[in-house]
N, C-alpha and C positions, 0 to 999 in steps of 0.2 A: 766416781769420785776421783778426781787427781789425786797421783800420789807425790807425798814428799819428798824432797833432795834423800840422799842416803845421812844426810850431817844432821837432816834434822829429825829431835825424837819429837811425836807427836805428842808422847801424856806430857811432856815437860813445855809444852806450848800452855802461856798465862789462858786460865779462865776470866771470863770477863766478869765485871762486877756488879751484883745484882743492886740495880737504887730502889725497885719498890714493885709494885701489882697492883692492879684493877679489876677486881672479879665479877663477873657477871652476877645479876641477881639471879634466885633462884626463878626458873620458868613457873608460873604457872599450871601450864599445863603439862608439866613436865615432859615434854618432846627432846628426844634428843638432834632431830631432824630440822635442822631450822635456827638453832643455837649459834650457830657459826659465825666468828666475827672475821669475814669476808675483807674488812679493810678499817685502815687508823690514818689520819692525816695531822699533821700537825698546822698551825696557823701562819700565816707569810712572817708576822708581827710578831710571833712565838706567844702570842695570849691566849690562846686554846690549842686544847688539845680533843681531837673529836675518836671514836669508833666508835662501833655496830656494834652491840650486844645482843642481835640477834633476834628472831621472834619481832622482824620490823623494829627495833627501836633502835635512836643512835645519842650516845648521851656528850654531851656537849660538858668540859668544866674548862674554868680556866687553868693552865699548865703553869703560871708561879703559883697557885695553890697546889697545885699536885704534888709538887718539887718541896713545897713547904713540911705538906702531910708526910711524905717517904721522908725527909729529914727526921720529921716528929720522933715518926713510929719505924725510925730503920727498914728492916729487909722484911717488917710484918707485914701481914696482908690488910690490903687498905678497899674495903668493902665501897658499897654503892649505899651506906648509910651515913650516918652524921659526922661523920669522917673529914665526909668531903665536900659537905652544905661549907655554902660562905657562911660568915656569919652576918649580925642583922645588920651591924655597922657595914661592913662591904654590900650585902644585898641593900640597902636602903640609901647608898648615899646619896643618891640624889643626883650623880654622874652619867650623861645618858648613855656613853658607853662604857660604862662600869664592866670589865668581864663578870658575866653571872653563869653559872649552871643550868643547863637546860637540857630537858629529855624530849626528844624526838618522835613522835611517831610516824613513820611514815606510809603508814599506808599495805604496807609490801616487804617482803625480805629486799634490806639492802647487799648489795655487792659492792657499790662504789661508793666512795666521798671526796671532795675536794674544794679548797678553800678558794675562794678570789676574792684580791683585793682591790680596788679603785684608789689608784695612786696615781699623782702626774706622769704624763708621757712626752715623750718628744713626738711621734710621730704616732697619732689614733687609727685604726684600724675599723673606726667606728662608724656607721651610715645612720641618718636623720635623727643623732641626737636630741634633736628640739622636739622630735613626737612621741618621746619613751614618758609609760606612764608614772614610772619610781625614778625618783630621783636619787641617783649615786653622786654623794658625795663623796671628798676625798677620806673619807674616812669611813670609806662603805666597807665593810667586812660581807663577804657573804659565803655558807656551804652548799653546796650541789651534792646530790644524793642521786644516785644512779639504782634502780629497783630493775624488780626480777621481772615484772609484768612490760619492761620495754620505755618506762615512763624517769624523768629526770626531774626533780623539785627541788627547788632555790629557796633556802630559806637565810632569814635577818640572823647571823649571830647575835647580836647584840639584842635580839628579843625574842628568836625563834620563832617566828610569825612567818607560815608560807606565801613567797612571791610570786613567784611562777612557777606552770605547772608544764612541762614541755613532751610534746607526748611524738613524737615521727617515731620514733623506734619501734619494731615489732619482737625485739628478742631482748633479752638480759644486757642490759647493760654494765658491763663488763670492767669499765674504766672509765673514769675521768681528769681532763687536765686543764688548765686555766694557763691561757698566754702571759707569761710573768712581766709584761709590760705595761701593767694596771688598766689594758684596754678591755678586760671582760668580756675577753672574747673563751669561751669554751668548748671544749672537744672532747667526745663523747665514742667510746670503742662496745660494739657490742656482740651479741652471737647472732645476730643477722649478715653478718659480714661487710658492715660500714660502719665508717665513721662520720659524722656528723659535726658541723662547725656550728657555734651560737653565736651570738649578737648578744648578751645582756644589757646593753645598755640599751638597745634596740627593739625593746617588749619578748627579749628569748628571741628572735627572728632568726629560723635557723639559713642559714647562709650558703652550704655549699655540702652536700653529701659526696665524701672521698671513695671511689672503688678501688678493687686490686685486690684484695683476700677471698680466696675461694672457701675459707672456710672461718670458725670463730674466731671476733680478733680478743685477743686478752687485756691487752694493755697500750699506753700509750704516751708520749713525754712531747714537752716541747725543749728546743733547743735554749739556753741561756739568753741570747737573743729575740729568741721567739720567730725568726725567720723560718725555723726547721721543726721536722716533727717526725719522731718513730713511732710505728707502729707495728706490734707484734701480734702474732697469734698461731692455728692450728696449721699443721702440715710446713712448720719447719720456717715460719713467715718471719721476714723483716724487714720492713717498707721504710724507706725515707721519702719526706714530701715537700717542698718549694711551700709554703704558707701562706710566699705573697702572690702566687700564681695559681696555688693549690693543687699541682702536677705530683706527680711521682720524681723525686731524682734516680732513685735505684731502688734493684733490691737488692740485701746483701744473702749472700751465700753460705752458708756453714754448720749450721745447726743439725740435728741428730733427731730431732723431735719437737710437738710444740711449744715453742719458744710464748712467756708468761709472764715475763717483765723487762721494762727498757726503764734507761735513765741516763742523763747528758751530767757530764761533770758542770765543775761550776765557769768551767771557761770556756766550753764547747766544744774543746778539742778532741774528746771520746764520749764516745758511746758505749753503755753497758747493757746486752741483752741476757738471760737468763732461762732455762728453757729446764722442761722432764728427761732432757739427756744428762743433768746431773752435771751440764757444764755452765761458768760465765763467762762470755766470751766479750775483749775490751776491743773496740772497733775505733776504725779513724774513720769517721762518719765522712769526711770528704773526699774519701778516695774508695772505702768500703773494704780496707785492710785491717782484717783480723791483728792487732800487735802483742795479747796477753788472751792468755787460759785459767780460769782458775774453775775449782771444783767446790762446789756444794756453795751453803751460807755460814760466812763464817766472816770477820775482820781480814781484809787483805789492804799493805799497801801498793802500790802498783811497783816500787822497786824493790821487791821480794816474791820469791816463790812458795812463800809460805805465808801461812796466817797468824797475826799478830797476836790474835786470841780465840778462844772459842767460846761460845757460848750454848751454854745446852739447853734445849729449848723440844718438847714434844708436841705432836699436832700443830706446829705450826703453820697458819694460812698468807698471813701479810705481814710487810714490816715498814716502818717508814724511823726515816732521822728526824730530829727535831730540829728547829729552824737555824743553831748555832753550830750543831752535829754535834754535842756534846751527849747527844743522848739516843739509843735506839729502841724504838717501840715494834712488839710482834706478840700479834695476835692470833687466838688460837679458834680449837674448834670447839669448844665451849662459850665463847665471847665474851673472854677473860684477854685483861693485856701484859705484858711483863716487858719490863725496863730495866735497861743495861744501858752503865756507862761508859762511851767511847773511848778507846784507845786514843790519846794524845800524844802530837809528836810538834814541835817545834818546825814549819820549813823549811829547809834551805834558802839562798839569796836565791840561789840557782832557778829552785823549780818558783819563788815568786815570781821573779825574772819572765820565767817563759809561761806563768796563765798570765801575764800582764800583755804577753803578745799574741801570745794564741786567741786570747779573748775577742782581739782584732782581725789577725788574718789568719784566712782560715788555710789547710794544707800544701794547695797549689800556691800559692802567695810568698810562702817559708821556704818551701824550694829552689823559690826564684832569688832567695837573696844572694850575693854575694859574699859567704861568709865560709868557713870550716866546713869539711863534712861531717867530723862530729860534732859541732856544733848544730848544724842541720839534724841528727839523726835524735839528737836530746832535744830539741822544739818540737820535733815531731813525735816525741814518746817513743824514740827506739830504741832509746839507751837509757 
């Protein structure tokens, strides 16, 4: 774990604020093997919210009901009973994409899920459109569910009815990401040691198996643009890949152990990977410079050495932000979820300033300008 400045005391660091729970049902057969909720994704459009409650099942409700229920019923625990059923009016209107609540089975213990959405693009990624046998509309929602047996199944949000059923994998799949370009194209990390490109609009057609991990890969992200892609996994792995070429750009160097989670800011200018050495380390994906260290999980902004909050949380497995970041979900090893509200901060002119150019060019490009050197060193996140 990093430690703090000498100035700062840690119990006097703000607790984060708990908005609510989702607890797993009781098992069955009561197993405690299997239970695990492995992963939570939130919706592009912020109308669902999805995890794994384990024992193969993944339950689907809409996220302004959930928000609603936690307002109801404060910091109580908000069960998998009539809590959180719409009511008849919402489940009946007669809306086709009404969000509704839907429970999952999938067959297999899940490890991964991830939403894609079919929204206009400028530039499609997509081949033989005209012979796909589902029609995506722009208003296509769909979740990808990544299983233990190697297998990935696409299912309708808006009915829960399975799509496709995509099977190349021979090991766990580990991760999945959807190109945020609304081209439905997605990518798939698993313990076989590749990654895997799809076609969704394409009948699932998988496209291009990515090498380079000698061992499992864990996780995996695309860039904001969707030109770029990390991915992490066992023996210290950090791969960055060309998307439109499907190459390797690098790899980066630093890590202690295997590295379990990546993710791109929202303007592409860093990278965040996370790894069992108890470190996160904040990268300049285009040059593959380490610029920040922080330790454990916890609220960090990147112009502090300290964390803004903590949140105490046991057995935790995954975590994701909700689509506005107003909100963080993490899930445990029961396939129970717990929600906390995000530290809020107003931006500076400044740092809007620079994701509005960073978003454009990428590290080599800012170097090149003729400007200040600190001016350069604060576009580049060095100051």
């Amino acid at each position: 774990m990093a430690s703090f400045p000498p100035r700062v005391n840690e119990k006097e660091i703000v607790r984060s604020r708990t908005i609510g729970e989702l607890l797993a049902p009781a098992a069955p057969f009561d197993k405690k093997c299997g239970r695990e909720n492995w992963t939570v994704a939130f919706a592009p459009d912020g109308s669902y919210f999805a995890w794994s409650q384990g024992h193969r099942t993944v339950k689907l409700v809409p996220w302004s009901q959930c928000l609603k229920n936690f307002l109801l019923h404060g910091t109580k625990n908000i069960t998998n009973s009539s809590s959180l059923r719409l009511s008849r009016q919402n489940s009946d209107g007669g809306q086709k994409n009404k969000p509704r609540e839907h429970i999952i089975d999938c067959g297999d213990i899940v490890w991964s899920l991830a939403f894609g959405s079919s929204v206009p693009e400028k530039q499609s990624r997509c081949v033989n459109i005209e012979w796909h046998r589902f029609r995506f509309g722009q208003d296509q929602l769909l979740l990808a569910t990544g299983l233990n047996n190697g297998r990935i199944k696409i299912w309708d949000v808006y009915t829960g009815k399975l799509l496709l059923n995509l099977v190349d994998h021979t090991e766990v799949v580990r991760d999945l990401t959807f190109a945020p370009d609304g081209s439905l194209i997605l990518v798939s990390a698993s313990r076989d040691k590749t990654l895997r490109v799809w076609d969704l609009k394409d009948d699932g057609n998988m496209m291009k198996v990515l090498r380079g991990h000698q061992n499992w890969v864990y996780s995996c992200a695309f860039s904001p643009d969707s030109s770029m892609l990390c991915s992490v996994g066992a023996s210290k792995a950090v791969f960055l890949w060309n998307m439109d070429k499907y190459t390797m750009i690098r790899k980066l160097e630093g890590h202690h152990h295997d590295v379990v989670a990546c993710d791109f800011s929202p303007d592409g200018a860093l990278l965040a990977t996370a790894s069992y050495d108890t470190r996160v380390y904040i990268w300049d994906p285009h040059n593959g410079d380490i610029l920040m260290e922080f330790g454990m999980v916890r609220f960090w902004r990147i112009d502090e050495d300290y964390p803004v909050q903590v949140a105490p949380l046991s057995n935790g497995l995954c975590c994701a932000f909700s689509t506005d970041g107003s909100v963080l979900a993490a899930g445990t090893h029961d396939g129970s979820v717990y929600f906390w509200a995000t530290p809020r901060q107003v931006p500076s002119l400044q740092h809007l300033c620079r994701m509005s150019i960073r978003r454009v060019m990428p590290t080599q490009e800012v170097q090149e300008l003729p400007i200040p050197s600190k001016v350069l060193e604060f576009l580049s996140y060095r100051i």
